[in-house]
KOLFI-6563 format. One record per residue (C-alpha): residue number from 1; residue in one letter; x, y, z. Coordinates in steps of 0.2 Angstrom, whole numbers, plus 5000, padded with zeros to 4 digits. Example, Ala and Ser with C-alpha at 12.3 -4.5 7.8 and 13.67 -1.06 7.14 Angstrom:
   vonu   senu      X      Y      Z
      1      a   5062   4978   5039
      2      s   5068   4995   5036
This chain:
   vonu   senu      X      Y      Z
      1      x   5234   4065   5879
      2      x   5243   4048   5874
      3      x   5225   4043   5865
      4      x   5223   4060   5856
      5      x   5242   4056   5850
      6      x   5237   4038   5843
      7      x   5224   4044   5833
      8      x   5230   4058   5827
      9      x   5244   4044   5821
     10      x   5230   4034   5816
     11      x   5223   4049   5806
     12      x   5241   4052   5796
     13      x   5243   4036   5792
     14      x   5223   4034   5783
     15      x   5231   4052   5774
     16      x   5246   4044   5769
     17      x   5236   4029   5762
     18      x   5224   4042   5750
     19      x   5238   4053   5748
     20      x   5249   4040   5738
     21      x   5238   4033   5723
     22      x   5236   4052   5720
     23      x   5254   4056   5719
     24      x   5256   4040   5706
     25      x   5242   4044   5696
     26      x   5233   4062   5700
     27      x   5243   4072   5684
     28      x   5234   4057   5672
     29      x   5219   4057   5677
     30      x   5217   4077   5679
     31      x   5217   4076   5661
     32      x   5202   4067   5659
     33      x   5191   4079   5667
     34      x   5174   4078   5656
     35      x   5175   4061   5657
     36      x   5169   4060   5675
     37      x   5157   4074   5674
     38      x   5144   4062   5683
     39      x   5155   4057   5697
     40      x   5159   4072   5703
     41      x   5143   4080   5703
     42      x   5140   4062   5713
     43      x   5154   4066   5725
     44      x   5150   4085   5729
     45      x   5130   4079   5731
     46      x   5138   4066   5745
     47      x   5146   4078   5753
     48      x   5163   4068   5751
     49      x   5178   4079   5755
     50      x   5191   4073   5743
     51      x   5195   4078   5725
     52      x   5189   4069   5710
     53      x   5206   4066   5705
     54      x   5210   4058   5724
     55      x   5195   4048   5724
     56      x   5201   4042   5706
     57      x   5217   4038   5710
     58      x   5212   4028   5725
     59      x   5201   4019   5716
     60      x   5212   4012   5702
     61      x   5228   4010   5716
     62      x   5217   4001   5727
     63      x   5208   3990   5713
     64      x   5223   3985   5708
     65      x   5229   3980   5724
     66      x   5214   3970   5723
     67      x   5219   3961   5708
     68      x   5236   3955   5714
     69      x   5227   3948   5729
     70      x   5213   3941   5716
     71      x   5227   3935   5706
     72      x   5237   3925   5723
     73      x   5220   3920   5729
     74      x   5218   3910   5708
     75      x   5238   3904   5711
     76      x   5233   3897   5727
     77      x   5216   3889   5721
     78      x   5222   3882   5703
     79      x   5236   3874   5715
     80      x   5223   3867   5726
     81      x   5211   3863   5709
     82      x   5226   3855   5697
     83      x   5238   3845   5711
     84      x   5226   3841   5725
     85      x   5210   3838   5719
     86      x   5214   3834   5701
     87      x   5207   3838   5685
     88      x   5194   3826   5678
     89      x   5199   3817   5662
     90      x   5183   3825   5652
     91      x   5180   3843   5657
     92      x   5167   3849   5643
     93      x   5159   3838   5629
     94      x   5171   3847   5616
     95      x   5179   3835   5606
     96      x   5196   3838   5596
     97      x   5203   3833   5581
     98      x   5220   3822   5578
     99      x   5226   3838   5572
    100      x   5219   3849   5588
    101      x   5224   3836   5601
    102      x   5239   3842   5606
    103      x   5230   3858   5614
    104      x   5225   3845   5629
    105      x   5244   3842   5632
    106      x   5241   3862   5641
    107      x   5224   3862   5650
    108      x   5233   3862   5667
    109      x   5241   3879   5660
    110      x   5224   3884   5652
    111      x   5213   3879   5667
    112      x   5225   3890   5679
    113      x   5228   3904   5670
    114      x   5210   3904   5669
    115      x   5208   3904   5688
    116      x   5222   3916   5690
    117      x   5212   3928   5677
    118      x   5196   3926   5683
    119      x   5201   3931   5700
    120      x   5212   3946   5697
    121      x   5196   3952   5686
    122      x   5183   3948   5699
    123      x   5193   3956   5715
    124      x   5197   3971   5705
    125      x   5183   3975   5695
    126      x   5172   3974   5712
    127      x   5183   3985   5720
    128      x   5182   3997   5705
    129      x   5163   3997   5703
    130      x   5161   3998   5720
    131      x   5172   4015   5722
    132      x   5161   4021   5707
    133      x   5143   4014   5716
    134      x   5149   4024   5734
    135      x   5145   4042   5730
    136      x   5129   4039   5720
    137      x   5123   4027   5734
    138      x   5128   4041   5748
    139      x   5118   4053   5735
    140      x   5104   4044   5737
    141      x   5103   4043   5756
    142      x   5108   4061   5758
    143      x   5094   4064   5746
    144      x   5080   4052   5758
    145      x   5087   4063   5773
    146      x   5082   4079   5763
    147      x   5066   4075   5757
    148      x   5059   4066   5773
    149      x   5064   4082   5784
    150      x   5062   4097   5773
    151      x   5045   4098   5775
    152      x   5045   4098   5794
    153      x   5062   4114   5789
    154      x   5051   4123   5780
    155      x   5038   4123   5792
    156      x   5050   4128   5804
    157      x   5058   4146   5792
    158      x   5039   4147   5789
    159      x   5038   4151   5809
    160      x   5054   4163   5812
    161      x   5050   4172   5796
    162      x   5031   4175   5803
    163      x   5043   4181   5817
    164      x   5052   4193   5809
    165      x   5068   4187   5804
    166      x   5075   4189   5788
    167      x   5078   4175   5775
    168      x   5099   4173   5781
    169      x   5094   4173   5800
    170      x   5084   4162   5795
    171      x   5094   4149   5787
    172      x   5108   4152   5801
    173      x   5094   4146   5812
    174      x   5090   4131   5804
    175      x   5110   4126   5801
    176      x   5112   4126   5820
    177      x   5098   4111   5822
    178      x   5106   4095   5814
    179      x   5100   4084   5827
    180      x   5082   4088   5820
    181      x   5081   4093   5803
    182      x   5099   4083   5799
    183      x   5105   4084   5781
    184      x   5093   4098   5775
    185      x   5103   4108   5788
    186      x   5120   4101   5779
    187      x   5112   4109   5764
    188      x   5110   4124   5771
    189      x   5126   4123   5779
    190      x   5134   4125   5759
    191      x   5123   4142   5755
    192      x   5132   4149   5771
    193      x   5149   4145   5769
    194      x   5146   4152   5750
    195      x   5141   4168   5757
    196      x   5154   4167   5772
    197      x   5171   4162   5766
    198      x   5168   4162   5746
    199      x   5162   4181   5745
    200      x   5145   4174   5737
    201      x   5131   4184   5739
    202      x   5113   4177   5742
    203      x   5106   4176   5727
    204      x   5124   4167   5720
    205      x   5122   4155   5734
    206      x   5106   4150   5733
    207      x   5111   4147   5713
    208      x   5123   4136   5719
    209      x   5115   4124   5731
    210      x   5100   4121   5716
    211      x   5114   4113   5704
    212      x   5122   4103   5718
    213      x   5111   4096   5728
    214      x   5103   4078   5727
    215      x   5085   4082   5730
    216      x   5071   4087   5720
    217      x   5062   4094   5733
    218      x   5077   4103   5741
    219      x   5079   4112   5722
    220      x   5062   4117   5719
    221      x   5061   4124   5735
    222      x   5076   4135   5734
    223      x   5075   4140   5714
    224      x   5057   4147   5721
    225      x   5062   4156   5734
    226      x   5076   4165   5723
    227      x   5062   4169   5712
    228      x   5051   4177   5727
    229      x   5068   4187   5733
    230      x   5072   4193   5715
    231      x   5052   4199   5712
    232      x   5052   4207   5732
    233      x   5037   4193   5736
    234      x   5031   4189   5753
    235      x   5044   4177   5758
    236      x   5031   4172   5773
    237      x   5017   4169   5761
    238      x   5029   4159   5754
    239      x   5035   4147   5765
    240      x   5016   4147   5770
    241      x   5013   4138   5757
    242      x   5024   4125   5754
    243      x   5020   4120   5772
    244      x   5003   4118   5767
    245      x   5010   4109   5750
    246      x   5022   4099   5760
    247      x   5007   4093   5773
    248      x   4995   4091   5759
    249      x   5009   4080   5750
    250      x   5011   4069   5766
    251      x   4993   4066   5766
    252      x   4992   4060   5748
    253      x   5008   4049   5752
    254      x   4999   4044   5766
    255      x   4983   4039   5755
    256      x   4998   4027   5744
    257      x   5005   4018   5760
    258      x   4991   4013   5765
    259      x   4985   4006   5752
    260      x   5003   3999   5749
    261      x   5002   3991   5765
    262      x   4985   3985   5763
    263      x   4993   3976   5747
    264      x   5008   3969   5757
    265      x   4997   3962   5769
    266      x   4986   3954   5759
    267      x   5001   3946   5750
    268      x   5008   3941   5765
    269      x   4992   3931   5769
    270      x   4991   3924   5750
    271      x   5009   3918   5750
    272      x   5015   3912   5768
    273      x   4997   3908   5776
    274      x   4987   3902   5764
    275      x   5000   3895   5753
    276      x   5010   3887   5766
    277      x   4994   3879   5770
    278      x   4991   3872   5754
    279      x   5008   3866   5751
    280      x   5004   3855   5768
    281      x   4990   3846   5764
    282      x   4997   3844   5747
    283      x   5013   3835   5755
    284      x   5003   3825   5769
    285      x   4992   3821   5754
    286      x   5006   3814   5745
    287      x   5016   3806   5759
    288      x   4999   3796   5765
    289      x   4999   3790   5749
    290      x   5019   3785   5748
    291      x   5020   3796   5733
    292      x   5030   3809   5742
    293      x   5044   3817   5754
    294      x   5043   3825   5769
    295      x   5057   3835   5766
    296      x   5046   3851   5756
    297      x   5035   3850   5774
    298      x   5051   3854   5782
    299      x   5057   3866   5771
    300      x   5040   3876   5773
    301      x   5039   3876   5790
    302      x   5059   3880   5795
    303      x   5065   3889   5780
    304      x   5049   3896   5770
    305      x   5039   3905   5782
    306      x   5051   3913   5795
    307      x   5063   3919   5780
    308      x   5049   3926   5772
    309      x   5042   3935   5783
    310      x   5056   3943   5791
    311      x   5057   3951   5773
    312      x   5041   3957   5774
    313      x   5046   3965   5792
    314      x   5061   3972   5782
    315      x   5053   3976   5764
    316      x   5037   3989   5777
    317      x   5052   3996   5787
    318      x   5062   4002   5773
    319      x   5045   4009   5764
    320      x   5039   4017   5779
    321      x   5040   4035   5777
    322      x   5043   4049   5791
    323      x   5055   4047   5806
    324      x   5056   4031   5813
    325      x   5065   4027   5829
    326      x   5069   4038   5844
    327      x   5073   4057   5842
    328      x   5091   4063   5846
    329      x   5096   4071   5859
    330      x   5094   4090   5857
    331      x   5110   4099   5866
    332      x   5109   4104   5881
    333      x   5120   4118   5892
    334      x   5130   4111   5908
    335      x   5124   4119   5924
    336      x   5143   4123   5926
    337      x   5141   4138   5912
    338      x   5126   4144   5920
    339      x   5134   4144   5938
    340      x   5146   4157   5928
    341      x   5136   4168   5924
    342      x   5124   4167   5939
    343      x   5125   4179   5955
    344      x   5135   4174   5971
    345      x   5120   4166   5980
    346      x   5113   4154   5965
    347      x   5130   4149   5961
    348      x   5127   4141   5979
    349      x   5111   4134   5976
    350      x   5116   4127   5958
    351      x   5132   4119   5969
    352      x   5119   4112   5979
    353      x   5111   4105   5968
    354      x   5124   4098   5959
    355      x   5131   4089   5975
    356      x   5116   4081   5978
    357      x   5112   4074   5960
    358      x   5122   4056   5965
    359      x   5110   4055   5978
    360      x   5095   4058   5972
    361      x   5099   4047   5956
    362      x   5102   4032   5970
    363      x   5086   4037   5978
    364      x   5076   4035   5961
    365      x   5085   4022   5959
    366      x   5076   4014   5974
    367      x   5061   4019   5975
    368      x   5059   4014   5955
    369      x   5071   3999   5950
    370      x   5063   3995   5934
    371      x   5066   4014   5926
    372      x   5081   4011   5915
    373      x   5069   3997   5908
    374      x   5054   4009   5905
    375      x   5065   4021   5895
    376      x   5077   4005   5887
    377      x   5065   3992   5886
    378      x   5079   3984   5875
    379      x   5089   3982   5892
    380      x   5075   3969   5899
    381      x   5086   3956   5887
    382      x   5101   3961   5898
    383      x   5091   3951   5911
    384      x   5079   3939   5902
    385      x   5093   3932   5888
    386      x   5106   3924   5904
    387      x   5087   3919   5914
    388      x   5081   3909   5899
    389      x   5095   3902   5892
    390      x   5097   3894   5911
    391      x   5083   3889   5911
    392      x   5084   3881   5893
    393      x   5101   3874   5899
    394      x   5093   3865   5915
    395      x   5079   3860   5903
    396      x   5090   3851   5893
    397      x   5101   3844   5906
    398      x   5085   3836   5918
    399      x   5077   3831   5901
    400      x   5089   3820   5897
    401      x   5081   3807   5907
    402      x   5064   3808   5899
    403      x   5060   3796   5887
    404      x   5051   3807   5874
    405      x   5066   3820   5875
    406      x   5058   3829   5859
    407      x   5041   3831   5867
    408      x   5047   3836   5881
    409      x   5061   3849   5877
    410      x   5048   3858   5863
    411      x   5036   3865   5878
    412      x   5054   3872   5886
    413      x   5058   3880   5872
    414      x   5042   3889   5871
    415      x   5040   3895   5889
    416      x   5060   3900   5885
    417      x   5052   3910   5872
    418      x   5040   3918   5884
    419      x   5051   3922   5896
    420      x   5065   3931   5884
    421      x   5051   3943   5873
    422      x   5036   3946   5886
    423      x   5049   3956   5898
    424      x   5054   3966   5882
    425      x   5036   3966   5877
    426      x   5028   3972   5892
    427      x   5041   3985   5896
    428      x   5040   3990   5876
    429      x   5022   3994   5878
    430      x   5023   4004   5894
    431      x   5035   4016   5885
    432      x   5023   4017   5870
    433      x   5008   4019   5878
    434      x   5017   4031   5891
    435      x   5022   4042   5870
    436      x   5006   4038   5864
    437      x   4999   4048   5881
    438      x   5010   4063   5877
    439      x   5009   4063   5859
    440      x   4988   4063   5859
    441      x   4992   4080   5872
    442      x   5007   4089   5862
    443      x   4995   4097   5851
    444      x   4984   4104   5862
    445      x   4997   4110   5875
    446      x   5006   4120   5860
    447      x   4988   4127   5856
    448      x   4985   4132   5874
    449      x   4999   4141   5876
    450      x   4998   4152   5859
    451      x   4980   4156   5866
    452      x   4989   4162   5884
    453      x   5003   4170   5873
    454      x   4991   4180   5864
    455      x   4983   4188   5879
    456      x   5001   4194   5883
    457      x   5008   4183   5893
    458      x   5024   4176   5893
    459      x   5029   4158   5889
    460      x   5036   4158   5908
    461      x   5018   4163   5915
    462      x   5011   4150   5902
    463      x   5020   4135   5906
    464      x   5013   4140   5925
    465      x   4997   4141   5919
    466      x   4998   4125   5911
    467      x   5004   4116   5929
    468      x   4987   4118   5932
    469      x   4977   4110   5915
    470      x   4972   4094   5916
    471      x   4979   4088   5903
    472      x   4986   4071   5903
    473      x   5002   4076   5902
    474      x   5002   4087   5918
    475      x   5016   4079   5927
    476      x   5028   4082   5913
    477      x   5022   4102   5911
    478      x   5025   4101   5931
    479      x   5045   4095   5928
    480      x   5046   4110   5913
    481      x   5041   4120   5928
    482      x   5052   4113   5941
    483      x   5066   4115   5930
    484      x   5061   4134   5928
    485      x   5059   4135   5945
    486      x   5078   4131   5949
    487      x   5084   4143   5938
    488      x   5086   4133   5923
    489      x   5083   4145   5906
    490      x   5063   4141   5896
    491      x   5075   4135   5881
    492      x   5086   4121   5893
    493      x   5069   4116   5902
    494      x   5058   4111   5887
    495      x   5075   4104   5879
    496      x   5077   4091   5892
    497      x   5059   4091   5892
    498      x   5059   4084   5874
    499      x   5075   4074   5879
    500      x   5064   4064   5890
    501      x   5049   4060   5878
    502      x   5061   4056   5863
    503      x   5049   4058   5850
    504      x   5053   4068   5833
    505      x   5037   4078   5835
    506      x   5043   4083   5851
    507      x   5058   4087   5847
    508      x   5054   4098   5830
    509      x   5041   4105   5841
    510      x   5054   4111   5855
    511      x   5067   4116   5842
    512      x   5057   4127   5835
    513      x   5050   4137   5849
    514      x   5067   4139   5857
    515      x   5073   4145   5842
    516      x   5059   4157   5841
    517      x   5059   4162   5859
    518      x   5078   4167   5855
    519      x   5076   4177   5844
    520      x   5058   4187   5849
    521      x   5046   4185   5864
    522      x   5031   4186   5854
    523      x   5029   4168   5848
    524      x   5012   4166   5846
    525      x   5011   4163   5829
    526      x   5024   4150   5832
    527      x   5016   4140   5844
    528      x   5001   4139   5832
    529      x   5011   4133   5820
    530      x   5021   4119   5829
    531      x   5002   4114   5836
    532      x   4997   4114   5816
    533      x   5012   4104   5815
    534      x   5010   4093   5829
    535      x   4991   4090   5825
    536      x   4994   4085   5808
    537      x   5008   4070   5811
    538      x   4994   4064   5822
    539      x   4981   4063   5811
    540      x   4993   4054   5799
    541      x   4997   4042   5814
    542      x   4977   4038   5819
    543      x   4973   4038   5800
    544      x   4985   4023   5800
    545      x   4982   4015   5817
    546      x   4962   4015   5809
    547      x   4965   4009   5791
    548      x   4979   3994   5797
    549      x   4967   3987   5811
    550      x   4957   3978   5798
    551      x   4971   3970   5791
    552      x   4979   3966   5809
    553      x   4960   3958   5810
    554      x   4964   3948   5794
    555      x   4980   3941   5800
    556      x   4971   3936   5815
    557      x   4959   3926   5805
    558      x   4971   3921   5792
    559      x   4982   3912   5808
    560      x   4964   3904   5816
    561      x   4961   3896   5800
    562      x   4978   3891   5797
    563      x   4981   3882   5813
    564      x   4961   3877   5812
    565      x   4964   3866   5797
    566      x   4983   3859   5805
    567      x   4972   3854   5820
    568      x   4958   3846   5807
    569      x   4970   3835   5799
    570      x   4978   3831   5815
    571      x   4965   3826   5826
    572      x   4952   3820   5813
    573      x   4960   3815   5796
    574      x   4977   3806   5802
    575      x   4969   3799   5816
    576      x   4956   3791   5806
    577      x   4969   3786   5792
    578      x   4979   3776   5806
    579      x   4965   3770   5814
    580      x   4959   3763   5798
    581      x   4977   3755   5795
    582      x   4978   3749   5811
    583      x   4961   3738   5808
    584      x   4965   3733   5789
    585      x   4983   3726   5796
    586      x   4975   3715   5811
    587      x   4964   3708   5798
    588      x   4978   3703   5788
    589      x   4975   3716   5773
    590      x   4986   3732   5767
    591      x   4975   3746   5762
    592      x   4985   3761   5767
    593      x   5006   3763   5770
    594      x   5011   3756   5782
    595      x   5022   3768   5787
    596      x   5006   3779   5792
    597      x   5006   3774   5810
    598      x   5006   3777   5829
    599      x   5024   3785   5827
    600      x   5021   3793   5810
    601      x   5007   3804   5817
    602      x   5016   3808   5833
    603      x   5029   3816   5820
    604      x   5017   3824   5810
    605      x   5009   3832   5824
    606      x   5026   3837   5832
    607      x   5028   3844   5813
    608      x   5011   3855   5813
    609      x   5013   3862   5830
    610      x   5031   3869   5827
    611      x   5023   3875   5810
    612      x   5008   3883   5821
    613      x   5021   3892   5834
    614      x   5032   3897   5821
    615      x   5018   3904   5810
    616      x   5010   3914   5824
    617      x   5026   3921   5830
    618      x   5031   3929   5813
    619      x   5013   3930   5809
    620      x   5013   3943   5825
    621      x   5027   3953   5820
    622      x   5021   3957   5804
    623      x   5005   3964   5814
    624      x   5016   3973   5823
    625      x   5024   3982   5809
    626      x   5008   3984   5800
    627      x   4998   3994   5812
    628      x   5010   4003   5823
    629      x   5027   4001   5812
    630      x   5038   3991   5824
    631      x   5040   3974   5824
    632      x   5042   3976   5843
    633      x   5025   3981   5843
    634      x   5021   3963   5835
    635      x   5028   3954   5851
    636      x   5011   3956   5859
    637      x   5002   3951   5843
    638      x   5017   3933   5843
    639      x   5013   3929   5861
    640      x   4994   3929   5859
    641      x   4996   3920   5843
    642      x   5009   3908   5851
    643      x   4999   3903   5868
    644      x   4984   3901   5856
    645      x   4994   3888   5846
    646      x   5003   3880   5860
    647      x   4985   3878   5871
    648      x   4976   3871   5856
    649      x   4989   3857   5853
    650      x   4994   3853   5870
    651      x   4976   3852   5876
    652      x   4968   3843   5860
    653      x   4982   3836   5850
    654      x   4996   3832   5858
């Protein structure tokens, strides 16, 4: 109660805040209503709840709030640019005249005025542009959201309309499943509430949401289905096709990222392999001849490459198109409404069972420890990050006593490495093989029961059926199964059954059939086409995995040369450059630098075999994000790549 008070405190005070600017300025700038057209279509397509004229108001109060703290920030740095540091007698190369000089008699006023200016303009026109930027930017993530799930939502009114629902069932369906279909179901949240609470009907609605929303996609798609309601059209038929349009369209996109990523990757190799490389021997090169500096070899290795390619790991994350990431949750009933509803003897049995939920979750707990990592393989750094940074810590400490600490302390930070990622790696590809598994199976699962379905029986008998398959996901149909068995409704059990996979397919999947299987028992046609729709985002998914491999081949061949020609002129150019010195100064003679010795090469070497881990670790993520689309997925890539590296120099170099 206290906590509900606070932020309900909390709460009144943010409305107090918004509610002031428009009090001061809200009758002005209600008169400039044209003015603003494009904001406000910007704020109704970001769904921000708050009048023009509010938003307004906050937006000039609050810029220039920002000035005057601008404006105190330029008082306190003219201060600290006029009386502490002092000005310099000649600021610019402007010269004045005998008659002009007296204008330096006030560059101290000039110069922080300037400051003070500057300032109030800078913190107040950022703050201003920026209220203007918000709604447009929120648009435009609204309008991603819209046009990366609509074509999995209109695969999904395809099926209940195949059912028999009509086109407003339909869309009160679809607004109840924001966890999978997200903002498309906001959208059609708005045709709704037109019809519900605005008196609007259908047709009006749909008229509505085509001038207001963000998308495209979302405005073709609703301006044609007005025109197939207007001209009494098959309203299946059409949602048919824009499936098919929608899945011939991913393909063709498909076709583009790959060949984008094909691009990206042979980028990648051109500027931070191949290049890198070249600029190496170009600055050994030079510093063998004591023409140059090895500060551009540092800059390469330490700055140039990791920075780089983590914004290729960025620049194919924000490109990738689809889902990415874990599904959400889908909601779920408690056991406690269902003991409700049940009869006097389950309502013992679900008590049972619920009593002995803490001890069966101990007892899996035993008997398998590592669970929470096979589902979290991000909760292995729980335990690996303390492990290694002890043992980097004990590293440091015993090494002090070494007397080559550098040497010594570069193979603990590598084996540091090892044990912080190859937990998270090896727990990361359990899970994704353990998905892959599943995902190769989900198509034909959906496709068996539609054939069972359509013999007549129900999805109940079908799942039991299905215990028996030999499908490779048999022990998760037997779980669907169990959970039926104990009373729990089809809908809950494949629920939590897509709760455990986590997987959008899976989720989109079981959304739909639930949906369907609420609202008729004959979903055959349904379950064809969520296998149609499962079938397809694995074929976009293999056609991917197939088309990247070569270039994960190229990156592997792009490293192999690159740490090939690091070890070259390691072991065979710098060593014969210091063996040559070596003789010329015992003869007397200077034919080389003599800075190009024993302990000159021992850095150099140390140099190329940070540069060889560093460029097979990054060099591995982006394999990772290349052919699988996580740069998790790359760790396996980094530690091959790494332990190549680290071999090669430790057994012939160092």
């Amino acid at each position: 109660m206290q906590e509900y008070n606070f932020n309900r405190k909390v709460e009144l005070f943010f409305l107090k805040l918004k509610r002031m600017p428009f009090i001061l300025l809200g009758d002005k700038l209600k008169e400039r209503l044209e003015k603003y057209h494009d904001l406000r279509l910007a704020m109704r397509q970001a769904r921000i709840p708050m009048s023009y004229e509010m938003y307004l108001s906050n937006a000039v109060f609050y810029s220039a709030v920002s000035g005057l703290i601008g404006a105190l920030f330029g008082l306190i740095m003219a201060y600290i640019v006029v009386s502490v540091v002092g000005l310099p007698e000649k600021l610019t190369r402007v010269t004045f005249s005998p008659s002009t000089a007296w204008l330096l008699q006030f560059r101290t006023i000039a110069i922080t005025l300037f400051i003070i200016i500057f300032l109030t303009a800078l913190f107040g026109g950022i703050t201003y542009g920026l209220f203007f930027l918000y709604p447009g930017f929120q648009a435009g993530e609204r309008k991603g959201s819209i046009d990366k799930n609509l074509p999995y939502a209109v695969t999904f009114m395809y099926a209940l309309s195949r059912g028999g629902m009509n086109v407003i069932e339909i869309l009160r369906s679809l607004s109840k499943c924001a966890d999978t279909y997200d903002e498309v179901c906001r959208e059609v949240d708005v045709i709704l509430r037109d019809m519900d609470y605005f008196g609007n009907d259908l047709r009006t609605a749909l008229q509505n949401i085509c001038e207001i929303t963000p998308s495209e996609k979302m405005r073709d798609l609703m301006y044609n289905l007005l025109t197939v309601i207007d001209s009494g059209g098959n309203i299946p038929a059409y949602f048919r096709d824009k499936s098919e349009q929608y899945l011939n369209h991913a393909k063709v996109e498909q076709r583009g990222f790959l060949e984008t990523l094909g691009l990206i990757a042979e980028s990648y190799v051109t500027a931070f392999v191949a290049g890198p490389l070249f600029i190496i021997i170009l600055g050994v090169m030079m510093s063998v001849m004591g023409s140059g500096s090895n500060v551009m070899l540092y800059a390469i290795i330490y700055a140039v490459i990791p920075i780089g390619s983590l914004m290729f790991v960025v620049m194919v994350n924000i490109i990738t198109p689809g889902n990415v990431g874990e599904a959400p949750l889908l909601p779920t009933e408690n056991f406690v409404g269902e003991i409700k509803v049940a009869q006097t003897a389950e309502k013992q049995i679900f008590l049972d069972f619920i009593k002995s939920r803490d001890s069966l979750k101990i007892r899996k707990m035993i008997l398998d420890p590592l669970r929470p990592l096979k589902e979290k393989p991000e909760y292995s750094l729980i335990i690996s990050m303390p492990v290694a940074l002890l043992y980097l810590i004990f590293s440091i400490v015993t090494g002090m006593k070494e007397r080559n600490f550098i040497d010594y302390i570069d193979d603990k930070i590598v084996f540091t490495m090892f044990i912080l990622i190859i937990p998270l790696m090896l727990f990361h590809e359990h899970k994704r093989a353990w998905e892959n598994k599943i995902m190769s199976q989900i198509p034909d699962f959906l496709k068996k029961l539609a054939s069972t379905n359509e013999t007549g029986m129900t999805l109940r008998e079908s799942i039991k059926i299905m215990t028996q398959s030999d499908l490779g996901m048999g022990r998760e149909i037997k779980r669907i199964w169990n959970d039926i068995e104990w009373g729990v409704s089809i809908n809950e059990a494949l629920k939590r059954f897509a709760n455990r996979v986590r997987t959008h397919v899976v989720a989109r999947s079981v959304t739909l059939l639930t949906k369907a299987n609420e609202s008729s028992g004959d979903i055959g046609e349904v379950l064809s086409v969520a296998a149609r729709d499962a079938a397809a985002e694995q074929e976009l998914k293999n056609e991917r995995s197939v088309s990247m491999f070569i270039y994960i081949i190229i990156i592997y061949i792009s490293f192999l040369v690159f740490i090939g020609i690091i070890y070259v002129i390691s072991s065979t150019f710098l060593e014969e450059m210091v063996k040559a010195g070596e003789k010329v100064t015992t003869s007397g003679q200077r034919a080389v630098p003599l800075s190009l010795n024993r302990e000159a090469l021992g850095a150099y070497n140390r140099l190329f075999f940070h540069g060889a881990l560093i460029q097979g670790f990054f060099s591995g993520l982006i394999a990772g994000v290349m052919g699988e689309g996580s740069a998790l997925s790359g760790l396996k890539h980094s530690v091959i790549m790494v332990t190549i590296a680290y071999l090669l120099f430790n057994l012939f170099v160092l």
